[in-house]
C-alpha positions as CSV (number, residue, x, y, z in Angstrom):
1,X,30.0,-1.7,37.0
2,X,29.7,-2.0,33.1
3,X,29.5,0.6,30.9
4,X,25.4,-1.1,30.2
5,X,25.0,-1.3,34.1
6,X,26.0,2.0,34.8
7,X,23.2,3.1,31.2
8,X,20.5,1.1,33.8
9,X,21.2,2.2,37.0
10,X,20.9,5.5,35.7
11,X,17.6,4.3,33.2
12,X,15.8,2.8,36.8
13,X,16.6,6.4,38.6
14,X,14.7,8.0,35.8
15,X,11.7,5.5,35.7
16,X,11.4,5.6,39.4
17,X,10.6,9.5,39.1
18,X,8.0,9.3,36.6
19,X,4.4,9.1,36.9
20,X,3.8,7.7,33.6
21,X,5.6,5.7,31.2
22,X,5.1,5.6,27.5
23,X,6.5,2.8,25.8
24,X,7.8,2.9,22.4
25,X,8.8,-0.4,20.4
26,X,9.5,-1.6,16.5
27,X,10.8,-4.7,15.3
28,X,13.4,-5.5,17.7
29,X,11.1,-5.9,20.2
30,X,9.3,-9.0,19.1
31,X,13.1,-11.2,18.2
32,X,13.5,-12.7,21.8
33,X,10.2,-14.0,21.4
34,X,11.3,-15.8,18.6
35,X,9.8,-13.7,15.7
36,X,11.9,-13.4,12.6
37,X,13.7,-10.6,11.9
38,X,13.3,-8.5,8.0
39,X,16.3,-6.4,8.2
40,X,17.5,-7.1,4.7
41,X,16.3,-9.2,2.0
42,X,18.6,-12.3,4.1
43,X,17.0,-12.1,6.6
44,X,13.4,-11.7,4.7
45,X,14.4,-15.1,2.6
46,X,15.2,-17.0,5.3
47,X,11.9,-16.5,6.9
48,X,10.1,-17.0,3.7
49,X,12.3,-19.5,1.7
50,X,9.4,-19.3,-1.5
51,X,9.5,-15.7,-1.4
52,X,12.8,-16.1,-2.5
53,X,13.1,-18.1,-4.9
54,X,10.9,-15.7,-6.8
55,X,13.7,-12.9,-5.9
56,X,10.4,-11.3,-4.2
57,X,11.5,-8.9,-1.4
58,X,9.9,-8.0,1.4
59,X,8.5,-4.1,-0.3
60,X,7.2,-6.5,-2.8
61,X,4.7,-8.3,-0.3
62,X,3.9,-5.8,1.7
63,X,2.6,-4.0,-0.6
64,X,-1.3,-3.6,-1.6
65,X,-0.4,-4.4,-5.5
66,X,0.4,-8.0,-4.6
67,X,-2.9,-8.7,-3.5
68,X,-4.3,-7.5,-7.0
69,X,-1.6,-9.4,-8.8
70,X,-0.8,-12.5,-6.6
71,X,-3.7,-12.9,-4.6
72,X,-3.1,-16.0,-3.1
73,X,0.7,-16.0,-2.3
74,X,0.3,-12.6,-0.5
75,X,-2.4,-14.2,1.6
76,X,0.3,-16.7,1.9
77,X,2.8,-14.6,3.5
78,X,0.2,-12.7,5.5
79,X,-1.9,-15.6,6.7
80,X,1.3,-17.7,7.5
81,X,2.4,-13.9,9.6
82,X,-1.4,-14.3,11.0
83,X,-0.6,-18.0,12.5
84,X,2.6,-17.1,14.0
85,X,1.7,-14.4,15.7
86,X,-1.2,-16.4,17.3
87,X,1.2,-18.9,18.5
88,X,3.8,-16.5,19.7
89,X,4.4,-16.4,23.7
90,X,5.5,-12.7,24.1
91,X,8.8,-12.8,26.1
92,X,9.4,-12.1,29.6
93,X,10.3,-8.4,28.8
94,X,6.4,-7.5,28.6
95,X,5.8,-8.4,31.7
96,X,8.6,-6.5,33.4
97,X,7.1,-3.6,31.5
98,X,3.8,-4.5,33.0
99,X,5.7,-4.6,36.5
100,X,6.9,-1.2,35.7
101,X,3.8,0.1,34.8
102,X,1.9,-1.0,37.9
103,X,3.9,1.1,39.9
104,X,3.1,4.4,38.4
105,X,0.5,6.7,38.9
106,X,-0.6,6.8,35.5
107,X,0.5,3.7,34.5
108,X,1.8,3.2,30.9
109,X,0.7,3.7,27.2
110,X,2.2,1.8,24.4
111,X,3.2,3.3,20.7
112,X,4.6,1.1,18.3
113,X,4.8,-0.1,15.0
114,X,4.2,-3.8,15.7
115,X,1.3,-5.4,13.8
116,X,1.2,-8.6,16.1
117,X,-0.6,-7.4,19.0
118,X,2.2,-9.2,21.7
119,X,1.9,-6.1,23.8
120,X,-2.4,-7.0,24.0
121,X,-1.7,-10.9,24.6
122,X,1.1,-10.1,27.3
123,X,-1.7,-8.9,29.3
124,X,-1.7,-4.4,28.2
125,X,-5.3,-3.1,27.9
126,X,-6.0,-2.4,24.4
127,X,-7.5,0.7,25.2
128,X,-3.7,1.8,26.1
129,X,-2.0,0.7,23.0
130,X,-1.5,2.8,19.8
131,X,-0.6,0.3,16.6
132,X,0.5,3.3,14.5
133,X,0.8,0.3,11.3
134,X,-2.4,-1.3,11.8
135,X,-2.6,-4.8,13.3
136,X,-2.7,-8.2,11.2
137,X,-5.6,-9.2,13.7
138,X,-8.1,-7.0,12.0
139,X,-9.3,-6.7,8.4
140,X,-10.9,-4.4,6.0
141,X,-11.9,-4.3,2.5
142,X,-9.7,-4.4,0.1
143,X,-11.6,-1.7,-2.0
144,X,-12.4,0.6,1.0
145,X,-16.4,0.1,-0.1
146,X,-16.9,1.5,3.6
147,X,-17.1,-0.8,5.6
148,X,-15.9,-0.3,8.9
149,X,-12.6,-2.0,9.9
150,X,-13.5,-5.3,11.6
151,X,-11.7,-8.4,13.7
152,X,-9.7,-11.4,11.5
153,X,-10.8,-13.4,14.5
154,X,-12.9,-16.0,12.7
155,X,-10.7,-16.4,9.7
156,X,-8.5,-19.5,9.7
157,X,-6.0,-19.4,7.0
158,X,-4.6,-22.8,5.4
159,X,-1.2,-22.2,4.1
160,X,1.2,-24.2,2.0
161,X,4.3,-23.1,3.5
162,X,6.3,-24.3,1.2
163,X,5.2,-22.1,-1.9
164,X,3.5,-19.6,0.4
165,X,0.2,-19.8,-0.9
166,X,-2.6,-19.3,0.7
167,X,-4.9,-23.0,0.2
168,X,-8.3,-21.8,1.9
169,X,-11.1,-19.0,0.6
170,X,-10.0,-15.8,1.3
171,X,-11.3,-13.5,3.9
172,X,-14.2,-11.7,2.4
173,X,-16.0,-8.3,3.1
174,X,-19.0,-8.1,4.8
175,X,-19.7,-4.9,3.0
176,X,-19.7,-5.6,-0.9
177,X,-18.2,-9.6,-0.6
178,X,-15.0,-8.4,-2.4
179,X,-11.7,-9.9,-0.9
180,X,-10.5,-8.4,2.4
181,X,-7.2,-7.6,3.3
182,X,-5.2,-7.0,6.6
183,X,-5.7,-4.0,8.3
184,X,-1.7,-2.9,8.3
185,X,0.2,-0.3,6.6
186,X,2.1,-1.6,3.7
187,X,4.4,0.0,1.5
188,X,2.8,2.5,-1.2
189,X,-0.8,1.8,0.7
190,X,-3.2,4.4,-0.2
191,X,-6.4,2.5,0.7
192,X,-5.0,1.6,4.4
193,X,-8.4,2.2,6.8
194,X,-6.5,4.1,9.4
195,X,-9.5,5.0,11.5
196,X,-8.7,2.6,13.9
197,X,-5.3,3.9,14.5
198,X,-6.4,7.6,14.6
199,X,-8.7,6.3,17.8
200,X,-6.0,4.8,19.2
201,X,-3.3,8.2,18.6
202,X,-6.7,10.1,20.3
203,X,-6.9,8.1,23.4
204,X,-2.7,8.5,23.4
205,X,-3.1,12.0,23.4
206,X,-5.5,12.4,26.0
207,X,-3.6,10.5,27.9
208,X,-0.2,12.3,27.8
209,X,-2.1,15.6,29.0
210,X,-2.4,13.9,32.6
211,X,1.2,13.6,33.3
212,X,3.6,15.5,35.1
213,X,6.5,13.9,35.1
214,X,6.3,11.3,32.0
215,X,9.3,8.8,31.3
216,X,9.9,7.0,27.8
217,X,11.0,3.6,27.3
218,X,12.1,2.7,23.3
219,X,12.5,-0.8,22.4
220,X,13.8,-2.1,19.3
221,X,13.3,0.7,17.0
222,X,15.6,1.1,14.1
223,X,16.6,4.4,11.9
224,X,15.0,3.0,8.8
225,X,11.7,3.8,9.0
226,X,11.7,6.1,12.2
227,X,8.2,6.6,13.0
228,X,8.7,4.9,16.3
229,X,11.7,6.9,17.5
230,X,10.2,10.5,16.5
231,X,7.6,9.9,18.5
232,X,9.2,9.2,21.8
233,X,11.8,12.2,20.7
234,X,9.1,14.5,20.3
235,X,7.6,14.1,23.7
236,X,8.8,16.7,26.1
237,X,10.6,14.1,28.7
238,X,14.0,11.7,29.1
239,X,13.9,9.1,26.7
240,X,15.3,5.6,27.4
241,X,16.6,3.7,24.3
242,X,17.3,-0.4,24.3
243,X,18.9,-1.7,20.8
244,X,21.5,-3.7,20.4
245,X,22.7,-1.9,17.3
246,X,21.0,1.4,17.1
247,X,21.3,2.6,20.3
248,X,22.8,6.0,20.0
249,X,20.9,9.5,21.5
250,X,21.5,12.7,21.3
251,X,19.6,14.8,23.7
252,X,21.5,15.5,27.0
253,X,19.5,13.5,29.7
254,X,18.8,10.5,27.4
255,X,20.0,7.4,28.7
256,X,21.7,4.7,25.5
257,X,21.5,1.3,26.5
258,X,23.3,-1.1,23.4
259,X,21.4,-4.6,24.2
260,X,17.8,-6.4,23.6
261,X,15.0,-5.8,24.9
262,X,14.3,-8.6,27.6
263,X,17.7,-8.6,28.3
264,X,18.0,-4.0,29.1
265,X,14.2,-4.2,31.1
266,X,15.2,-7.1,33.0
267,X,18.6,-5.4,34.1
268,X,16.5,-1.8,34.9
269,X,14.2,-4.1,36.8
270,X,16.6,-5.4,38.8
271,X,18.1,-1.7,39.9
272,X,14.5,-0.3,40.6
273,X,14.3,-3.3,42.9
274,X,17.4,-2.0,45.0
275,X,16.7,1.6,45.0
C-alpha cells in the first residue's frame, strides 16, 4: 500500500465514525474543474493576458480602488470571472463529497473561501454553505448607500477579453443607481457588505452544536491566506487535509494526504466502500 493509500485508508476510518462532516476548501479545490489557478503573478497573467501587459497583479484587481479608478477593466476581470464560473461543471469530487455526506447523520456543512458557488451548482443546499469571501453571484453597492446585498442573476456582462474591459452598462444599484460591485472580499475592502456571510457563519454555528462526533475534510487550502485552514483547525475534531503541495499537519490524529482534490476523495471513497 502507498504511503497516500495507507493517508486514505486511515482518512475513510475516520469519516466512517463521524456523524457530521464539515468541509473546508480554498483555491485548490476548484483547478480539476478547470478553473485557473492565481498563485503568483504567472500564473495570474496567464489567465488574464491584458492584465499583464499593464504589469497589473492580481492585489491590484481585486481590490475596491480599481473600480474607482478603472472602472471598466475591473468589471472586465470580474465579469469575465462571472461567465466562467457560470459555465464551470464542478468536478466529480463534489459529488463524492455529496456521497459522503448522505451517509451521515447530520450530513455536511461547507466553509470555504471560494467565490464561485461550485459547491451550490454541484447540488449542496445553500443553506449549508458558508462563503467566508463573499460570492461573485451576488452584488451590492459600491457605496454601501444600504441597500441590502442582492443576486447578479440578471446581469449579463459583455467582455472584450482581449483588453479585459468590460463592453456593456454596468450593474447598477437599486438603492441610489450608483455602480454596483461584486459582493466578495477583495484586498484592502473596507466597504465589503458581509451580512450575508455573517448569516451564513450563524447557520454554521448552529449547526456544529448538534454533533457528536464531527469529522473535517480540507481541500485545497494554501498557507497564504489561512482563513480556510484555521477554521477546520479550530474545530475540536480530526482534520483531514488534501493538497498536493501544502499538505502538512501537525496535530496528532490528523490525517496528511499530498494530492488533488478529486483525485484524495475519490481514493477515500473507494476505502469507505470496502470497510
Amino acid at each position: 500500500m502507498t504511503t497516500i493509500d495507507q493517508a486514505c485508508f486511515e482518512a475513510a476510518v475516520l469519516i466512517s465514525q463521524a456523524d457530521g462532516l464539515l468541509i473546508t476548501a480554498g483555491a485548490g479545490m476548484g483547478i480539476d474543474s478547470g478553473l485557473p489557478d492565481f498563485r503568483g503573478d504567472n500564473g495570474f497573467w496567464k489567465a488574464y493576458p491584458a492584465l499583464g501587459k499593464l504589469g497589473m497583479e492580481f492585489a491590484e484587481i481585486a481590490n475596491p480602488q480599481a473600480f474607482a479608478s478603472m472602472p471598466h477593466v475591473a468589471w472586465g476581470f470580474y465579469g469575465h470571472r462571472l461567465q466562467l464560473y457560470r459555465e464551470t461543471i464542478p468536478h466529480a469530487g463534489f459529488n463524492t463529497l455529496l456521497e459522503l455526506a448522505g451517509r451521515m447523520t447530520h450530513g455536511a456543512f461547507v466553509f470555504t473561501s471560494n467565490v464561485d458557488a461550485q459547491f451550490q451548482k454541484a447540488g449542496f443546499g445553500a443553506g449549508h454553505v458558508v462563503e467566508c469571501h463573499g460570492s461573485i453571484h451576488h452584488l451590492q453597492c459600491s457605496d454601501r448607500c444600504g441597500e441590502v446585498v442582492w443576486s447578479a442573476k440578471d446581469f449579463i456582462p459583455e467582455i472584450d477579453t482581449i483588453n479585459c474591459k468590460l463592453l456593456s452598462d454596468f450593474p447598477i444599484c437599486p438603492g441610489c443607481g450608483g455602480m454596483a460591485r461584486p459582493n466578495t472580499l477583495m484586498f484592502g475592502d473596507w466597504r465589503w457588505d458581509e451580512m450575508r456571510t455573517n448569516m451564513q457563519t450563524a447557520r454554521l454555528d448552529a449547526w456544529l452544536k448538534k454533533l457528536n462526533r464531527p469529522i473535517v475534510i480540507e481541500l485545497g487550502a494554501g498557507t497564504a491566506i489561512p482563513t480556510v485552514r484555521r477554521k477546520g483547525e479550530e474545530i475540536n475534531c480530526p482534520l483531514i487535509r488534501i493538497n498536493p503541495t501544502e499538505s502538512k499537519v501537525d496535530r496528532r490524529g490528523d490525517v496528511a494526504i499530498p494530492c488533488g482534490a478529486m483525485e484524495g476523495t475519490t481514493r477515500i471513497f473507494q476505502f469507505i466502500e470496502q470497510l
